[in-house]
N, C-alpha and C positions, 0 to 999 in steps of 0.2 A: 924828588917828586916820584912816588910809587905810580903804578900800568894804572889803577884807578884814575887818578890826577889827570894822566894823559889823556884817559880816553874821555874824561870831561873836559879835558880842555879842548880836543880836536872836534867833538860836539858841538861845543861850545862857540868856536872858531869858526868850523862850516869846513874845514879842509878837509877835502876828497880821501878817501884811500882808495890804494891799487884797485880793490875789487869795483871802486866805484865809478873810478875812471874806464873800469875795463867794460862798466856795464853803459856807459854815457858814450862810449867811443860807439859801440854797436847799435843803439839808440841811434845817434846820428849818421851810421852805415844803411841802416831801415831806412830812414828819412829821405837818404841820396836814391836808396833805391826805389820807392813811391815816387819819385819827381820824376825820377825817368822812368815806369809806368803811366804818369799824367802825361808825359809830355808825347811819348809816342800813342797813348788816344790820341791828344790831338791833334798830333800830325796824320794820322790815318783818318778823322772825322774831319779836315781840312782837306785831304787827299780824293773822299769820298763826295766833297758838297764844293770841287772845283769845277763844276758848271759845263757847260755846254758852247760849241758855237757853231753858228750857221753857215752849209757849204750850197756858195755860189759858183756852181750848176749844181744840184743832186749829183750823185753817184751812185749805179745801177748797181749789186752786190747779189744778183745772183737771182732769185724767185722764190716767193713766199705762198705757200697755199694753205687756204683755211676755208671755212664751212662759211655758207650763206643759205637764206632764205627759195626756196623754187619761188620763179612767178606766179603760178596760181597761190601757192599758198599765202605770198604777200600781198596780193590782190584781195586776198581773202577777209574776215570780216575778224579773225582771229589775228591777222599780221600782225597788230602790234605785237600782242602778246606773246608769239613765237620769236619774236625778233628780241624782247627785252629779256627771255628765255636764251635765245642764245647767246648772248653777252655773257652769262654765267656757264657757259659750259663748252664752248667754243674752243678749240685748239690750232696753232701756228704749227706748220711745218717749211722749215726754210732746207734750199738745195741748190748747187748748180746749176745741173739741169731741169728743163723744163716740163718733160715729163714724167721727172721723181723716180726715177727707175734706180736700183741700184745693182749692183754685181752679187750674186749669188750662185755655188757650183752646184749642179745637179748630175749626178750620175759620171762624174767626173771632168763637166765639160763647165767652162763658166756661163751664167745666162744671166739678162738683163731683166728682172721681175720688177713689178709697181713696187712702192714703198707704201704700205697700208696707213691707215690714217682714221681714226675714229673720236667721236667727241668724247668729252670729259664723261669718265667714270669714276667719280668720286666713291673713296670707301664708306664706310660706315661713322664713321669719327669725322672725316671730309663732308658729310651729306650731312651732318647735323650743323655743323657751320656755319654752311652757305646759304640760310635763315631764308630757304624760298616759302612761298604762299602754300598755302593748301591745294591749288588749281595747279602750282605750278608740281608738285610733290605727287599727283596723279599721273603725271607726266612721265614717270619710272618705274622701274620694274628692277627687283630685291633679286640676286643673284649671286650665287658662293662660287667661288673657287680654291683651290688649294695650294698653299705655300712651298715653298722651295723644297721644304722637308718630306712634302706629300701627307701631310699628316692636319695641319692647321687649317684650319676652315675661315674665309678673311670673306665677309660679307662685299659686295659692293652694287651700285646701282647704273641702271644703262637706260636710254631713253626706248620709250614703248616704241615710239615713229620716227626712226630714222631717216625714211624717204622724206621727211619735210626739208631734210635739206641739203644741200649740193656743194662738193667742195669745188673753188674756185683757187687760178692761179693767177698770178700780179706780179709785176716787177717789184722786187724789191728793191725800193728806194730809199737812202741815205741822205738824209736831209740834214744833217749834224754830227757833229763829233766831239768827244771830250777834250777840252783844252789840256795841252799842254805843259806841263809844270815841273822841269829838267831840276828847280832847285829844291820843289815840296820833294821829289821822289830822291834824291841823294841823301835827304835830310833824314828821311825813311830809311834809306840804305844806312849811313852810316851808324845811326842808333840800333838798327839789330844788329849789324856786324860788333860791334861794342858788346851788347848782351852778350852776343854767342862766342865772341873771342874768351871773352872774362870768367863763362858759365857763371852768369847771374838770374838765368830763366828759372833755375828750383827756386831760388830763395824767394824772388817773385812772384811767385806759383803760394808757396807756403806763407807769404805775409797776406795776401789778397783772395787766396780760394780756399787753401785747405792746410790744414796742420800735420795731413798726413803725406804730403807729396814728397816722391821720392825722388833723390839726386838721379840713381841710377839713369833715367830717360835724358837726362840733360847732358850727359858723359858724348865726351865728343865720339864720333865714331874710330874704329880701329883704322890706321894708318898702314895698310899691309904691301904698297907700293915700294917700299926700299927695304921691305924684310929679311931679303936676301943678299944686301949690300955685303957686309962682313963675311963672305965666303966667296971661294974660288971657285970656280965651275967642277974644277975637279972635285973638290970637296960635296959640291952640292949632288955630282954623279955617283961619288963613293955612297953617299949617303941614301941615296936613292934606289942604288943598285943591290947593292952589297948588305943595306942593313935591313 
C-alpha cells in the first residue's frame, strides 16, 4: 500500500492525525475556558441582585446633608416646578459630624473649615442628557473652566438662583442592609483564585475582547521577599561595600 493509499484510507476512515488531535484538544481548552468566564458572570450577577433586608430598629450612621426648597419659595406659585427641578440636580453629602467641618492646615496650625457643598453642575455632554424642558434649560447659566493641564477649555452649567435653596442636615438613617451570602462570596473567591493561580486571565481576555491582549499584564508580580535568601550577611556586606 503506497503514502497515497493511506492517506485515502485514513480520510476515508475519519481517523485523527496528531495535528488534529492537537488542534481538538485546544478547542476543548477554549471551551473549558468560556464556561468559567459564564460561570463567574453568574456568580457576580447572583452576588449583585442578593437583595436586601430590613433592620429592626434603623441605625443612625452619621448625617446626611442635601439641598431643599426655602419656604417662601415653596409656598410660592412656582414651588412645584422648583421642587421637580431639584430632583435633577440635587446632591448628597454624608459625614460624621454634624456640622460638616473638616481638618484643614493654615499657616501651619490645623483649623476646622465647612466642607463646601453645591448643586449639580453638569458638563456639557451631562446637560445634554438630562433631557430638561426649555423653562427648566433657562434656569442656567454656560460657564468654562480649565482642565488639569491649564490649557482645555471644558464647558459646564451652574444654576442662575442659587438662593432658592437651602442645604439641610438629617440623621442618616439605615433602614437595610445587604444579605449575607458567606457561600455566593467563597464561590467568588475560589474561582478567581483558580484564574489567577493558573494565569488563565490573558487567554480570557483574548478569546472574548481582543486578539491583541497581551500575556505581559497577566504575569504574576515579582517575588522579591526571599531574594536574598542564598547569601550570607557577609556576602551581601562584601557586596555592598566593597563592590
Amino acid at each position: 500500500m503506497d503514502n497515497q493509499e493511506i492517506e485515502n484510507y485514513i480520510a476515508a476512515s475519519r481517523i485523527r492525525t496528531g495535528r488534529r488531535r492537537k488542534r481538538d484538544a485546544l478547542k476543548q481548552y477554549d471551551k473549558q475556558l468560556l464556561q468559567y468566564k459564564r460561570k463567574r458572570k453568574e456568580l457576580w450577577q447572583a452576588w449583585q441582585n442578593r437583595g436586601y433586608t430590613e433592620l429592626n430598629p434603623p441605625v443612625m450612621k452619621g448625617y446626611v446633608r442635601s439641598f431643599v426648597l426655602r419656604d417662601d419659595v415653596a409656598r410660592s406659585r412656582d414651588g412645584d416646578f422648583f421642587r421637580e427641578l431639584l430632583k435633577k440636580i440635587n446632591t448628597y453629602d454624608y459625614s460624621h459630624r454634624k456640622d460638616f467641618k473638616v481638618k484643614k492646615r493654615r499657616r501651619g496650625r490645623k483649623i476646622h473649615v465647612l466642607r463646601e457643598q453645591h448643586l449639580l453642575q453638569p458638563t456639557e455632554y451631562v446637560f445634554k442628557k438630562m433631557k430638561l424642558s426649555p423653562k427648566e434649560v433657562n434656569c442656567f447659566e454656560e460657564r468654562i473652566r480649565y482642565g488639569k493641564n491649564g490649557i482645555d477649555q471644558i464647558k459646564y452649567f451652574v444654576v442662575k438662583e442659587p438662593w432658592r435653596f437651602v442645604l439641610q442636615v438629617r440623621p442618616n438613617m439605615i433602614t437595610k442592609q445587604r444579605v449575607v451570602a458567606p457561600e455566593l462570596s467563597s464561590a467568588i473567591d475560589q474561582l478567581d483564585n483558580y484564574l489567577k493561580r493558573h494565569q488563565l486571565e490573558h487567554r480570557i481576555w483574548k478569546l472574548t475582547r481582543s486578539q491583541q491582549a497581551s500575556r505581559r499584564r497577566w504575569l504574576p508580580e515579582d517575588k522579591r521577599k526571599n531574594q536574598f535568601k542564598k547569601y550570607t550577611l557577609q556576602q551581601l556586606l562584601q557586596k555592598e561595600w566593597y563592590e
